[in-house]
mmCIF file of the N, C-alpha and C atoms, coordinates in Angstrom:
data_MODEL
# 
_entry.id   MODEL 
# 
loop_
_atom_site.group_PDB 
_atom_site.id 
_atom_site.type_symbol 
_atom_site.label_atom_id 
_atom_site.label_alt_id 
_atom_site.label_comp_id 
_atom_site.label_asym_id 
_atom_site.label_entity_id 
_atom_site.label_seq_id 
_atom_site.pdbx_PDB_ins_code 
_atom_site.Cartn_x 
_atom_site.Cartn_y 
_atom_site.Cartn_z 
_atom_site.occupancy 
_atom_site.B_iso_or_equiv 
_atom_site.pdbx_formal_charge 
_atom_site.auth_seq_id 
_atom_site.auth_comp_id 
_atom_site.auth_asym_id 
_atom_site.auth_atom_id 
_atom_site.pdbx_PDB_model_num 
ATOM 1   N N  . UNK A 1 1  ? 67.622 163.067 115.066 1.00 0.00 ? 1  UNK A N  1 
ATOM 2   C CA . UNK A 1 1  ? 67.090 163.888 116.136 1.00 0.00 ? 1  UNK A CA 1 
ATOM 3   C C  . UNK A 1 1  ? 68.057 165.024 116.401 1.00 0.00 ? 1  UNK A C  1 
ATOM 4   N N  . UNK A 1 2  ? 67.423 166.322 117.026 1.00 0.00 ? 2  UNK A N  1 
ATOM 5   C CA . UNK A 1 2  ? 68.504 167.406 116.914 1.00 0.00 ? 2  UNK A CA 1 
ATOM 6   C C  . UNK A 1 2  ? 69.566 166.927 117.765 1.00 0.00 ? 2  UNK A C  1 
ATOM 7   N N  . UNK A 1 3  ? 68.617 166.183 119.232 1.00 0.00 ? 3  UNK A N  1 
ATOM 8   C CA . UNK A 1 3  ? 69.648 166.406 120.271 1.00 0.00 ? 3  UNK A CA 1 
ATOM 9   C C  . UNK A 1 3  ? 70.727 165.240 120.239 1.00 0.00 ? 3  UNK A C  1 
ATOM 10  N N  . UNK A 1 4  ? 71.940 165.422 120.496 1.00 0.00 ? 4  UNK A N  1 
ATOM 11  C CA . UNK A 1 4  ? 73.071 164.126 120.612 1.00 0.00 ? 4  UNK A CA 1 
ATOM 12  C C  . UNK A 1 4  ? 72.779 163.457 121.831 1.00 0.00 ? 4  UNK A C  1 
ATOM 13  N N  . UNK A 1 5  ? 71.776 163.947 122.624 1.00 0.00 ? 5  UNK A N  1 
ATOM 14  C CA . UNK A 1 5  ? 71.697 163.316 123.967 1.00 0.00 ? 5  UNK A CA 1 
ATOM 15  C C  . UNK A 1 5  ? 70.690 162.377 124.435 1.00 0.00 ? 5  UNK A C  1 
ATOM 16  N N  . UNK A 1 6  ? 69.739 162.405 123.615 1.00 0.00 ? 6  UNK A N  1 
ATOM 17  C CA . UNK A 1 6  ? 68.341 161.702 124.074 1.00 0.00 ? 6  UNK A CA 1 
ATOM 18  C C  . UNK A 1 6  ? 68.391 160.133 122.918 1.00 0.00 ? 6  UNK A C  1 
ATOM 19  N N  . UNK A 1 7  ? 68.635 159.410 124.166 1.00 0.00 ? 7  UNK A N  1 
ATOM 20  C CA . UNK A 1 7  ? 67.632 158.438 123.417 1.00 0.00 ? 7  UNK A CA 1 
ATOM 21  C C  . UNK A 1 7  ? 66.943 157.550 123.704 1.00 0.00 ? 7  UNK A C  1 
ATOM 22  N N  . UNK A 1 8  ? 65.792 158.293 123.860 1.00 0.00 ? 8  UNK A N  1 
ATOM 23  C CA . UNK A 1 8  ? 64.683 157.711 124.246 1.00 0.00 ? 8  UNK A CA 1 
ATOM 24  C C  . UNK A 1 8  ? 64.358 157.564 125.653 1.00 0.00 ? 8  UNK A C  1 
ATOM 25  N N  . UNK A 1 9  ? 65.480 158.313 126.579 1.00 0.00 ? 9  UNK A N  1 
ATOM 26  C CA . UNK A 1 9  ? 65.408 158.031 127.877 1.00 0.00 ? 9  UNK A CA 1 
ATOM 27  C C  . UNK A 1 9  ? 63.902 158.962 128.577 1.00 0.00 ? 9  UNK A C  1 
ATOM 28  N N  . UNK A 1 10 ? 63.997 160.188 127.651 1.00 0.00 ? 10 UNK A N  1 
ATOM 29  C CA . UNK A 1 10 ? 63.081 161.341 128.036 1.00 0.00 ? 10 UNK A CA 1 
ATOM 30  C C  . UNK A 1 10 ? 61.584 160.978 127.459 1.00 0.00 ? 10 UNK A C  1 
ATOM 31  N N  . UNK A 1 11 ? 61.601 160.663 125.917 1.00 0.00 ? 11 UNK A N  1 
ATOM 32  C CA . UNK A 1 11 ? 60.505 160.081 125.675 1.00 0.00 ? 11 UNK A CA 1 
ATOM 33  C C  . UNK A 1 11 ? 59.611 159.009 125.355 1.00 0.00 ? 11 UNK A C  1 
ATOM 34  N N  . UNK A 1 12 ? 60.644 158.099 125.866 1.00 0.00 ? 12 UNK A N  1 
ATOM 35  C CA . UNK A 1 12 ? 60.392 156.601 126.048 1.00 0.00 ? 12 UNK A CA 1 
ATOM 36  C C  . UNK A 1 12 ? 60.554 155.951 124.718 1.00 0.00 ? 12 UNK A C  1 
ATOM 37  N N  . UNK A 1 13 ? 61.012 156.734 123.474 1.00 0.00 ? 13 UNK A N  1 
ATOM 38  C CA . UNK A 1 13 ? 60.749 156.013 121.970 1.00 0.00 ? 13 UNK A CA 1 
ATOM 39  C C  . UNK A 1 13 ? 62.315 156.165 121.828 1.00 0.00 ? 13 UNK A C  1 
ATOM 40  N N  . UNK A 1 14 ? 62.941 155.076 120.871 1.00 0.00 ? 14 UNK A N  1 
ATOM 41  C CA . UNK A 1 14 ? 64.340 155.054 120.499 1.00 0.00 ? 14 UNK A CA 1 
ATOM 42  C C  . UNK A 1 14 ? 64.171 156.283 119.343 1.00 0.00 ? 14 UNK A C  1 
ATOM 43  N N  . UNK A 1 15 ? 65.661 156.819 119.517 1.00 0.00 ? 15 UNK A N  1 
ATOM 44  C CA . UNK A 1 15 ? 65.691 157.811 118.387 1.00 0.00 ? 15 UNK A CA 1 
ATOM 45  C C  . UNK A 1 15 ? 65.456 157.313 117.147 1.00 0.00 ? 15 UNK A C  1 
ATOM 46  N N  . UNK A 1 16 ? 65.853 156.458 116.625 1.00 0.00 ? 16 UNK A N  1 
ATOM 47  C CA . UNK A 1 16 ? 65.771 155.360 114.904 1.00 0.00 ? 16 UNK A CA 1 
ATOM 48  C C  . UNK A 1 16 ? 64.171 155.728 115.248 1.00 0.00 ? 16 UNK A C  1 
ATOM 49  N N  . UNK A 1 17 ? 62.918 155.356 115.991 1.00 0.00 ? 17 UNK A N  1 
ATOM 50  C CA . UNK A 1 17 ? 62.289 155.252 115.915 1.00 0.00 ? 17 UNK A CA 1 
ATOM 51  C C  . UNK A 1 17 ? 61.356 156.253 115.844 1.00 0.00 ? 17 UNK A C  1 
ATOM 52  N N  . UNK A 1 18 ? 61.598 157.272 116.449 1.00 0.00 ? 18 UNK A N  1 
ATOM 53  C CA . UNK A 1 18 ? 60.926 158.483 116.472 1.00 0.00 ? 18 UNK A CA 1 
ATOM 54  C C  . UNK A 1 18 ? 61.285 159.223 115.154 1.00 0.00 ? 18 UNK A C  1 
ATOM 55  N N  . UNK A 1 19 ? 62.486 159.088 114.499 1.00 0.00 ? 19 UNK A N  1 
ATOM 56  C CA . UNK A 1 19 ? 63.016 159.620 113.565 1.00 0.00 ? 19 UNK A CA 1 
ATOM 57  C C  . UNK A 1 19 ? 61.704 159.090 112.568 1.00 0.00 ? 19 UNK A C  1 
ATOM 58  N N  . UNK A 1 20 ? 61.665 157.901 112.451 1.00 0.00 ? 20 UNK A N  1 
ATOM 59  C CA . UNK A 1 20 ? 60.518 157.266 110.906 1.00 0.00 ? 20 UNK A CA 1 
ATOM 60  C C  . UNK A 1 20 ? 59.473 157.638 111.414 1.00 0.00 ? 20 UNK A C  1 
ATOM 61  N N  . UNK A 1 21 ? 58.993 158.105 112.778 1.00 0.00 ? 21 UNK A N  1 
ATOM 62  C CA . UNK A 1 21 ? 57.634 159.116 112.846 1.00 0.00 ? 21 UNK A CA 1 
ATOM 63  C C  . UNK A 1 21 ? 57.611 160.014 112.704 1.00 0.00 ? 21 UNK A C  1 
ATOM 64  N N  . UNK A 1 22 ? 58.310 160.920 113.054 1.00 0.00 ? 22 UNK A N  1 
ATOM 65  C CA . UNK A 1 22 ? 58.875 162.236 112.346 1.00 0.00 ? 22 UNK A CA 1 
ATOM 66  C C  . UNK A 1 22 ? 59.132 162.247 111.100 1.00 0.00 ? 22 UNK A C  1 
ATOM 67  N N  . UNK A 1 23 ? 59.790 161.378 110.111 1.00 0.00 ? 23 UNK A N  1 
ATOM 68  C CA . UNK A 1 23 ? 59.900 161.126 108.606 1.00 0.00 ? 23 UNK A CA 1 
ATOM 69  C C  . UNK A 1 23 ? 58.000 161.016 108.302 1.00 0.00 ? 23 UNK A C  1 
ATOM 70  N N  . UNK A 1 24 ? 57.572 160.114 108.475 1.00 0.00 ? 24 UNK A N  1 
ATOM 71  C CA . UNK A 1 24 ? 55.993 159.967 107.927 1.00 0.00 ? 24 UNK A CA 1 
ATOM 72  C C  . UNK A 1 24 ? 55.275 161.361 108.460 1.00 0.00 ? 24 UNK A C  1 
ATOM 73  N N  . UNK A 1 25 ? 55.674 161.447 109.460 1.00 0.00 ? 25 UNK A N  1 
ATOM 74  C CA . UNK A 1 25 ? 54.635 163.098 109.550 1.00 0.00 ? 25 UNK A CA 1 
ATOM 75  C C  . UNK A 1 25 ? 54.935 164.214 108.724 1.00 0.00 ? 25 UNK A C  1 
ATOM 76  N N  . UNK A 1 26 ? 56.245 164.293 108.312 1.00 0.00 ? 26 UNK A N  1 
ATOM 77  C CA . UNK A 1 26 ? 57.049 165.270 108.024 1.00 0.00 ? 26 UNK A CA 1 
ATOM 78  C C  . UNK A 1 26 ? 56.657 165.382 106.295 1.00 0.00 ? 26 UNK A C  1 
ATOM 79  N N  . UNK A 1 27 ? 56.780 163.759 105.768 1.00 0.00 ? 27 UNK A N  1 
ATOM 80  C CA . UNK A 1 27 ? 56.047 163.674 104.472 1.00 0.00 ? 27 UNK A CA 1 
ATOM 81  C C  . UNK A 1 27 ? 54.570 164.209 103.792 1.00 0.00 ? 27 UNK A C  1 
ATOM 82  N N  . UNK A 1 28 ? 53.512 163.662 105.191 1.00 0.00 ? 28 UNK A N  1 
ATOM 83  C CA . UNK A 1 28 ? 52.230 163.923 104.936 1.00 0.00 ? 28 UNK A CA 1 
ATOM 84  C C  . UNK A 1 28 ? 51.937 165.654 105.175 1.00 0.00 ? 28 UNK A C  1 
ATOM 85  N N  . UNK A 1 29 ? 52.881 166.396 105.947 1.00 0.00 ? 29 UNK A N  1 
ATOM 86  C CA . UNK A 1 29 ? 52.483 167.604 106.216 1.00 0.00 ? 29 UNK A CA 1 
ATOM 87  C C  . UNK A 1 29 ? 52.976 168.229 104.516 1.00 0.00 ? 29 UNK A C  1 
ATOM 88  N N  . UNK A 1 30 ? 53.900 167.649 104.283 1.00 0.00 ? 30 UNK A N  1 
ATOM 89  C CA . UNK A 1 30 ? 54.798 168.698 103.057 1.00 0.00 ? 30 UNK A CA 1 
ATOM 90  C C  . UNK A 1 30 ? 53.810 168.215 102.109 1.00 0.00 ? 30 UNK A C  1 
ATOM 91  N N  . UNK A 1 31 ? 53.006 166.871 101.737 1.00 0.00 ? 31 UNK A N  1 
ATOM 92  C CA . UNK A 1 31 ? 51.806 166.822 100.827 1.00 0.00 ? 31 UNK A CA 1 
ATOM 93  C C  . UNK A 1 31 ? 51.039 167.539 100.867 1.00 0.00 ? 31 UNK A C  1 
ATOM 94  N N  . UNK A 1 32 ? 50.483 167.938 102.344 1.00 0.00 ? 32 UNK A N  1 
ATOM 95  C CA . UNK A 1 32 ? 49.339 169.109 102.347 1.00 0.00 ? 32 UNK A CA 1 
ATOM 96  C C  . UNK A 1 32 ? 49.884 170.293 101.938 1.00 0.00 ? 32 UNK A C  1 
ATOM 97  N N  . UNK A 1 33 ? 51.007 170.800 101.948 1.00 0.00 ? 33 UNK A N  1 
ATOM 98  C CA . UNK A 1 33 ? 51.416 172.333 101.750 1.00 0.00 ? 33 UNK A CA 1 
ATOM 99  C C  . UNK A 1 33 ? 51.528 172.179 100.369 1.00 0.00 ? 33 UNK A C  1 
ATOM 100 N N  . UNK A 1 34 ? 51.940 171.347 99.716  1.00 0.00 ? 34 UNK A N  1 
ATOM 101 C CA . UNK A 1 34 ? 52.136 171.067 98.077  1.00 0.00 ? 34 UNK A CA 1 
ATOM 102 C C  . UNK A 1 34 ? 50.934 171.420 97.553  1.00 0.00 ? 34 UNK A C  1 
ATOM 103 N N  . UNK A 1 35 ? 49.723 170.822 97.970  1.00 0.00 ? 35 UNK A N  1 
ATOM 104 C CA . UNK A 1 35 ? 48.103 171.109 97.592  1.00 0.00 ? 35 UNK A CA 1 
ATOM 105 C C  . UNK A 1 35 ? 48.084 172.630 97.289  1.00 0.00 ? 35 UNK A C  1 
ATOM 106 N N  . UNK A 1 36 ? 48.260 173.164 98.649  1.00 0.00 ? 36 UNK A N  1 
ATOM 107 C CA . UNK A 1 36 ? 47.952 174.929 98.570  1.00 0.00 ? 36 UNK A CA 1 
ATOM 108 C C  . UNK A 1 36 ? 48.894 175.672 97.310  1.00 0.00 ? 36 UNK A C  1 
ATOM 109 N N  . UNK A 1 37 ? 50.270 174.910 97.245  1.00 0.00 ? 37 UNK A N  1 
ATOM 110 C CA . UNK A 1 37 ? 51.153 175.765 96.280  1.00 0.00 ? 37 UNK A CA 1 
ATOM 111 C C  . UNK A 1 37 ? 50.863 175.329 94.994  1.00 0.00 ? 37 UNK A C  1 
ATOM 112 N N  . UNK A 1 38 ? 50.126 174.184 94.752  1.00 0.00 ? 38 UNK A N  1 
ATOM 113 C CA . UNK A 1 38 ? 49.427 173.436 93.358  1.00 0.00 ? 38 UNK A CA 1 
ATOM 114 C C  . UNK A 1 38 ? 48.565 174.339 93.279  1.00 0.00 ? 38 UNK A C  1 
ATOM 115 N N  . UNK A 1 39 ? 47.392 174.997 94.131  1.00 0.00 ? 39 UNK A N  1 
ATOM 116 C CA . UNK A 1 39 ? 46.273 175.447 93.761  1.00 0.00 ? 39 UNK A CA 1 
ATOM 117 C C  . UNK A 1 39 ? 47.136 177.431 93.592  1.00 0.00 ? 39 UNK A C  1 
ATOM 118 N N  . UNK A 1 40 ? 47.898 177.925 94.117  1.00 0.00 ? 40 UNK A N  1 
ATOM 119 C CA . UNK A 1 40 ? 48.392 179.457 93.817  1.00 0.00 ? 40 UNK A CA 1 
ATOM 120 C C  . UNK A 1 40 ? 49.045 179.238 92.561  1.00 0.00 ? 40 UNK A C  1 
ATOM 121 N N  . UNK A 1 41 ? 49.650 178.173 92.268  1.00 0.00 ? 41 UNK A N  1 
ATOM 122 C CA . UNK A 1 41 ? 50.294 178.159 90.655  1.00 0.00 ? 41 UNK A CA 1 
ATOM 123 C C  . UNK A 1 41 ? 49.213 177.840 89.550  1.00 0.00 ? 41 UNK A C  1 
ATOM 124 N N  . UNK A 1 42 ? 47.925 177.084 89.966  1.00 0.00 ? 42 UNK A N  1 
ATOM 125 C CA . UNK A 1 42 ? 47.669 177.231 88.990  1.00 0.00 ? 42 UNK A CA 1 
ATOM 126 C C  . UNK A 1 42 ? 45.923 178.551 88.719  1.00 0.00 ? 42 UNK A C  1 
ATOM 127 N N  . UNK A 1 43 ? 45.636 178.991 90.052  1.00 0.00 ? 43 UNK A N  1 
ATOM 128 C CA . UNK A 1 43 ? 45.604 180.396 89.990  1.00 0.00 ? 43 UNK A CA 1 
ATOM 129 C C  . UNK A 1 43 ? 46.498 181.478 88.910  1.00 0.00 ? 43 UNK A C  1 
ATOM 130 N N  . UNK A 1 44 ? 47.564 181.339 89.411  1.00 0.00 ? 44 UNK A N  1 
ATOM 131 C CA . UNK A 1 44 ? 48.285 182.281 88.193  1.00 0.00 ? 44 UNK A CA 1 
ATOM 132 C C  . UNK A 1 44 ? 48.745 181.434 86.881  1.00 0.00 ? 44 UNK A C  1 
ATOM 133 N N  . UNK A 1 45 ? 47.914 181.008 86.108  1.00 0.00 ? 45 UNK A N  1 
ATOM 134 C CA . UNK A 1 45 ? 48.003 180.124 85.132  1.00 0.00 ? 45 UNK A CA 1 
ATOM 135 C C  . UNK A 1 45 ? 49.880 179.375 85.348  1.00 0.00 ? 45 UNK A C  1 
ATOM 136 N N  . UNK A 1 46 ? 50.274 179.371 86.086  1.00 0.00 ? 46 UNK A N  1 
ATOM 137 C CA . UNK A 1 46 ? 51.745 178.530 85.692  1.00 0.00 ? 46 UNK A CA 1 
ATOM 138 C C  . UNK A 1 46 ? 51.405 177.072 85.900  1.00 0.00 ? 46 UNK A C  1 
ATOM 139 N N  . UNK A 1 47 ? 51.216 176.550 84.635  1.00 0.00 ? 47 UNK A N  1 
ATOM 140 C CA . UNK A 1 47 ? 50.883 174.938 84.642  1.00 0.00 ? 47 UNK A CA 1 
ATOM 141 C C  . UNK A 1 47 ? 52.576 174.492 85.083  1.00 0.00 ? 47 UNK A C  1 
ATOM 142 N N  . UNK A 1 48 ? 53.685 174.812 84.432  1.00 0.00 ? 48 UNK A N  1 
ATOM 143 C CA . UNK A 1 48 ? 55.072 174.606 84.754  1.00 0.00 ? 48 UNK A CA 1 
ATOM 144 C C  . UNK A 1 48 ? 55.385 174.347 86.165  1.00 0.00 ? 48 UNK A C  1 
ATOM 145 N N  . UNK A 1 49 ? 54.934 175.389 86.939  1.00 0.00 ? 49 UNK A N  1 
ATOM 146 C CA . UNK A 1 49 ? 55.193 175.764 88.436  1.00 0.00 ? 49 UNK A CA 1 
ATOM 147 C C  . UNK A 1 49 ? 54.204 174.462 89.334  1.00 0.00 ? 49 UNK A C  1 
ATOM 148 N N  . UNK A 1 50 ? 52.898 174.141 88.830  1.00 0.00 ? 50 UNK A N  1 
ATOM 149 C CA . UNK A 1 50 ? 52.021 173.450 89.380  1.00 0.00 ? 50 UNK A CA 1 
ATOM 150 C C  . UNK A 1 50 ? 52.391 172.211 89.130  1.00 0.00 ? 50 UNK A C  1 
ATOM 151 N N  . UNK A 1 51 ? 52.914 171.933 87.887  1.00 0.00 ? 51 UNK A N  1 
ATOM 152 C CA . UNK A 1 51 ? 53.516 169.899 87.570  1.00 0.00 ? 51 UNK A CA 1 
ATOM 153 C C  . UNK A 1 51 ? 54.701 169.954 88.772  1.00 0.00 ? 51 UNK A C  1 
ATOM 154 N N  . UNK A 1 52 ? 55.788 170.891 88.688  1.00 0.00 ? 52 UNK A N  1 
ATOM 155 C CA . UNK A 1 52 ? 56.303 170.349 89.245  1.00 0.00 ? 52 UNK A CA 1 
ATOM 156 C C  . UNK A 1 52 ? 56.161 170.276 90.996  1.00 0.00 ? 52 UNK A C  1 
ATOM 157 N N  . UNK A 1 53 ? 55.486 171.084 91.358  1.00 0.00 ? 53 UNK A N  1 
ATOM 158 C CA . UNK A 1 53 ? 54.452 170.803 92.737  1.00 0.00 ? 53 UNK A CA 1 
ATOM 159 C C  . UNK A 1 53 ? 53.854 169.765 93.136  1.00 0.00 ? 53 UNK A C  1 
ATOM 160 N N  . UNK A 1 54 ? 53.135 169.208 91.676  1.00 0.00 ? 54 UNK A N  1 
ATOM 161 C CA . UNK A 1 54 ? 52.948 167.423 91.561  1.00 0.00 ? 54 UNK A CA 1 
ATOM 162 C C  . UNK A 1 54 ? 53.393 166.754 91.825  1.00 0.00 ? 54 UNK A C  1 
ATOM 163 N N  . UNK A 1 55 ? 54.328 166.588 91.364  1.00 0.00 ? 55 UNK A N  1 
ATOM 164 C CA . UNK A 1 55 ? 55.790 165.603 91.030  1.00 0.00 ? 55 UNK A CA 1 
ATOM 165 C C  . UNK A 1 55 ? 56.308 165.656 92.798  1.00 0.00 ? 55 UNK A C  1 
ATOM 166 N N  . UNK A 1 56 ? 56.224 166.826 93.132  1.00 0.00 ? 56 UNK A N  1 
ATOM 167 C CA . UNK A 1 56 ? 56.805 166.536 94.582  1.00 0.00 ? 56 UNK A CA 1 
ATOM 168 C C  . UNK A 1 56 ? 55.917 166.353 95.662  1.00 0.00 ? 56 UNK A C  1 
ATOM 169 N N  . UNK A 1 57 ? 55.054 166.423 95.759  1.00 0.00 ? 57 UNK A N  1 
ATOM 170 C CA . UNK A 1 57 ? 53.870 166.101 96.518  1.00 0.00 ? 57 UNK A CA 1 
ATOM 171 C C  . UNK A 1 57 ? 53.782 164.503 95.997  1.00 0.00 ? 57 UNK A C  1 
ATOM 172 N N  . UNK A 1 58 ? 53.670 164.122 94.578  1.00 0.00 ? 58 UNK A N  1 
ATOM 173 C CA . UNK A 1 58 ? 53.590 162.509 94.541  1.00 0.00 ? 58 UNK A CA 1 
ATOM 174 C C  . UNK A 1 58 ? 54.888 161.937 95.401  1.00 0.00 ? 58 UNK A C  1 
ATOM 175 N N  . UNK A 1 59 ? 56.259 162.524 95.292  1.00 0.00 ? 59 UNK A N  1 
ATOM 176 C CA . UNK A 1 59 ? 57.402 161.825 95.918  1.00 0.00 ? 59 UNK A CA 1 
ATOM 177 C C  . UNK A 1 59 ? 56.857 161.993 97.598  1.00 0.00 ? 59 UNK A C  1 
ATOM 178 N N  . UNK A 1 60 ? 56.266 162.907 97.835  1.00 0.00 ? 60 UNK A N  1 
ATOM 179 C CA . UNK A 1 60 ? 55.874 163.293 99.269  1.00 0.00 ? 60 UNK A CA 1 
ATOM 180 C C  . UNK A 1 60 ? 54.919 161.938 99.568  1.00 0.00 ? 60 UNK A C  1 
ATOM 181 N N  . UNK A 1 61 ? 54.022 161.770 98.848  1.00 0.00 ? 61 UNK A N  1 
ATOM 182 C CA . UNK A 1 61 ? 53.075 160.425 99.106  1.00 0.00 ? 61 UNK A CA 1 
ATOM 183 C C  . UNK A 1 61 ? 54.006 159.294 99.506  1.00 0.00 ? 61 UNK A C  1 
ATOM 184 N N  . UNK A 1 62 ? 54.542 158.900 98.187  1.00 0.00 ? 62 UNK A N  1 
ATOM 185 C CA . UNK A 1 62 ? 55.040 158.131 98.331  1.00 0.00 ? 62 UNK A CA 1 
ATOM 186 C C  . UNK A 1 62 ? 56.589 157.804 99.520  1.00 0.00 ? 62 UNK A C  1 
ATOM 187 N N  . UNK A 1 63 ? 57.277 158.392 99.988  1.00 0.00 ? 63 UNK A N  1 
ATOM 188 C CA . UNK A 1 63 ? 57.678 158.497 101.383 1.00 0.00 ? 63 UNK A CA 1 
ATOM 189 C C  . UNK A 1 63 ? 56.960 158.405 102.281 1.00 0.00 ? 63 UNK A C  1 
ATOM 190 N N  . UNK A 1 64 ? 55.358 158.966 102.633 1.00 0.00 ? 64 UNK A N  1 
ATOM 191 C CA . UNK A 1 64 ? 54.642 158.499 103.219 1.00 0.00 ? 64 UNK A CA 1 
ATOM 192 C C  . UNK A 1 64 ? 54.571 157.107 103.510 1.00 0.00 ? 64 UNK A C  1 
ATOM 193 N N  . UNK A 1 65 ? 53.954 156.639 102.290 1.00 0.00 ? 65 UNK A N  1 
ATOM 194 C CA . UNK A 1 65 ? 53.163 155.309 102.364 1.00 0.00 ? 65 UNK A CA 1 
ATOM 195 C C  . UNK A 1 65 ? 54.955 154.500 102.638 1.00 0.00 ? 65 UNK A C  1 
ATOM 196 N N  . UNK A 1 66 ? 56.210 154.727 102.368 1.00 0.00 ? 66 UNK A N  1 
ATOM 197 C CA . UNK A 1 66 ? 57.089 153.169 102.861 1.00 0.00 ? 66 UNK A CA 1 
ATOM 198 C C  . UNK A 1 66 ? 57.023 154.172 103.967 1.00 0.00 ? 66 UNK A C  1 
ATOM 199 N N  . UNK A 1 67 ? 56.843 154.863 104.239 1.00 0.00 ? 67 UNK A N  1 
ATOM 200 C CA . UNK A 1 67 ? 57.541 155.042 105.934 1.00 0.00 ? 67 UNK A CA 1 
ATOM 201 C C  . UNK A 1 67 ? 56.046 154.326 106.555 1.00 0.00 ? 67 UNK A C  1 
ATOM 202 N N  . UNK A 1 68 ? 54.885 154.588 106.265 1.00 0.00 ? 68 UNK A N  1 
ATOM 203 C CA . UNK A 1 68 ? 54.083 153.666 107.249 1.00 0.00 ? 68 UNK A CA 1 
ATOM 204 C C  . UNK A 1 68 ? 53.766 152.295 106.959 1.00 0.00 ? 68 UNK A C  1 
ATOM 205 N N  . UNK A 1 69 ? 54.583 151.369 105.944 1.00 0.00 ? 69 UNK A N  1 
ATOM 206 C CA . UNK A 1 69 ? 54.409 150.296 105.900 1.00 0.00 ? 69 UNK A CA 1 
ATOM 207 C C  . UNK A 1 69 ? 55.839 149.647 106.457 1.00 0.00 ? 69 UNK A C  1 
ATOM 208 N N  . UNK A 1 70 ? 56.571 150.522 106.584 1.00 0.00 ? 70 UNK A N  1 
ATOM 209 C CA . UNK A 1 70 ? 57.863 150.424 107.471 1.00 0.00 ? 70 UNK A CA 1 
ATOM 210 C C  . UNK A 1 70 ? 57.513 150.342 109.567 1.00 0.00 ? 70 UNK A C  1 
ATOM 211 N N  . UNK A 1 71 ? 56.454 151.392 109.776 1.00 0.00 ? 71 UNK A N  1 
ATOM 212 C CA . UNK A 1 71 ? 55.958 151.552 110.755 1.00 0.00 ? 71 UNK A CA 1 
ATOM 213 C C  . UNK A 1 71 ? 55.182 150.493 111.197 1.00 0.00 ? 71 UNK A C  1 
ATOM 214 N N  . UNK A 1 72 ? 53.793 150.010 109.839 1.00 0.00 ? 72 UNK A N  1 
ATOM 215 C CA . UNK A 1 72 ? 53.006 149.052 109.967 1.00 0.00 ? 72 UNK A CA 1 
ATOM 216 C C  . UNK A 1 72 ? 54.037 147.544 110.703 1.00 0.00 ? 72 UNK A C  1 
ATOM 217 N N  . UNK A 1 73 ? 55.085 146.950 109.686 1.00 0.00 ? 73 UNK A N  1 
ATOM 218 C CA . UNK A 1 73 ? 55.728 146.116 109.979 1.00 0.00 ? 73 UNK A CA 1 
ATOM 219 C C  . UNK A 1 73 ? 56.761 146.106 111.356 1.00 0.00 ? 73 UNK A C  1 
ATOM 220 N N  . UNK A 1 74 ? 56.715 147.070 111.953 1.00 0.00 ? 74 UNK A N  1 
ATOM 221 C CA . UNK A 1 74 ? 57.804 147.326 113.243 1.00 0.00 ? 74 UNK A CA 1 
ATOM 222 C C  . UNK A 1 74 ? 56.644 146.642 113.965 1.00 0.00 ? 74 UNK A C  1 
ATOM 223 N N  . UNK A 1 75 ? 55.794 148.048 114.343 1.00 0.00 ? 75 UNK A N  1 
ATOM 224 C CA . UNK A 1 75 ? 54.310 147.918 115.106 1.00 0.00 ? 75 UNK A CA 1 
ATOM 225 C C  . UNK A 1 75 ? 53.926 146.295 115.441 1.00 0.00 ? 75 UNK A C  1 
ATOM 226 N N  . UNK A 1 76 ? 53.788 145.365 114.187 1.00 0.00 ? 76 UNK A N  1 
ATOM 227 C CA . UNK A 1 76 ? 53.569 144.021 114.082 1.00 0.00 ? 76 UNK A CA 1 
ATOM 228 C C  . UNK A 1 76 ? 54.178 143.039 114.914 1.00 0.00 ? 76 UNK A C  1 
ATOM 229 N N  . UNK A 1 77 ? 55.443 143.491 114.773 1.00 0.00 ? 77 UNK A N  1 
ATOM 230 C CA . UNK A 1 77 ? 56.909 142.711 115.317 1.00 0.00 ? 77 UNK A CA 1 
ATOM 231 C C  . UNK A 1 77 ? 56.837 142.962 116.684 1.00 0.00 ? 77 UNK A C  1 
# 
């Protein structure tokens, strides 16, 4: 979290915790922006430019999915 001061007093969530919601949001947003820069690379034929847009949008998924089965299992507990 930016601030050294909050935790959790202001928004009722522990920082550790808000942090892995902020991590899973932070993942799924950078998947969607990967889409748009997959589809301008391969507009300008750069298949090169578009794999590796792939490749990071799949690592983007996948941070997703453990951060919400990380979430799923807190949530549970």
């Amino acid at each position: 979290m930016t601030s050294s001061t909050e935790t959790g007093k202001v928004t009722g969530t522990l920082d550790k915790d808000y942090d892995l919601v902020w991590y899973v949001e932070s993942c799924l947003n950078n998947a969607l922006r990967l889409e748009a820069y997959i589809g301008d690379a391969e507009r300008e034929n750069d298949s090169q430019l578009a794999e590796l847009f792939r490749k990071a949008q799949a690592d983007s998924r996948k941070g997703a999915e453990m951060g919400k089965e990380l979430l799923r299992t807190r949530l549970a507990g």
